[in-house]
N, C-alpha and C positions, 0 to 999 in steps of 0.2 A: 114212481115218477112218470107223469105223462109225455108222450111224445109233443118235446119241446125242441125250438131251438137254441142251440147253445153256441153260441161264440167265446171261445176262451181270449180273457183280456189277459190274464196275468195267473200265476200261484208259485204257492210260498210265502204269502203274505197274509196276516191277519186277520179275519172275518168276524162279524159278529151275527151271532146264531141265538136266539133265543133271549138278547139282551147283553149278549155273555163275550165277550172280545176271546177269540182261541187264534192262539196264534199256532202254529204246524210243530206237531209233534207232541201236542196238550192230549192228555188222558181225560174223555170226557164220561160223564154219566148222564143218562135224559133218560126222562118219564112220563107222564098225561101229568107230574106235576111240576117238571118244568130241568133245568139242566146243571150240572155244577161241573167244574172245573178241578180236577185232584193234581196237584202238584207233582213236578215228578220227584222230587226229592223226596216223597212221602209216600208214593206208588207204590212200591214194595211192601208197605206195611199194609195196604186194603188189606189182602186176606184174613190176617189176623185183627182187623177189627169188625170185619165180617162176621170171624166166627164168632166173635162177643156178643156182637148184638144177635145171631141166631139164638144162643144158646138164650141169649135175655130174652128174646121172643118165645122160646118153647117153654120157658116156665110160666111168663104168663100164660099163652094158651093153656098147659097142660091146668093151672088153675081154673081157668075159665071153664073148665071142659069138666070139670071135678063135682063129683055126685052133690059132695057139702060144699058147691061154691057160696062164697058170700063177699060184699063189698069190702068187709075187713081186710080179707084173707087178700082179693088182691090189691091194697091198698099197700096191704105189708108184703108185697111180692116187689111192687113197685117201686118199694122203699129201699127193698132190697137190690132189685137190679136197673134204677136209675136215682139213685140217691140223691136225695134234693126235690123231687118234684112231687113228693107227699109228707 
């Protein structure tokens, strides 16, 4: 932040950040591709679908990265850790 002036008019109320209305006490996630909003009712389960898609992620890599890669191989990798989108 650059040396601005700030006048506080108010807080505890609702802003919108990136298109995205949060209201105080919202669990956010932002990127260079932009922000989303995790419910808290649902909060406690990130981790565990973190680890999902890590582990989805390390086997396509470790394909990618595989002496005999080929287009098949991760096509059926694909298939196998996002079902539906091959």
């Amino acid at each position: 932040m650059s040396h601005a002036w700030v006048h506080l008019v108010d807080f505890g109320l609702p802003v919108k950040v990136g298109g995205l209305w949060v209201k105080p006490g919202d669990l956010l996630h932002g990127d260079q591709r932009g922000i989303v909003s995790v419910p808290p009712e649902i909060a406690t389960r990130v981790p565990e679908g973190l680890t999902k898609v890590e582990a989805a992620e390390r086997k396509i890599i470790a394909t990618c990265q595989a002496r005999n890669f080929s287009a098949e191989k991760l096509k059926a990798v694909y298939r196998e850790v996002r079902p539906g989108t091959y």
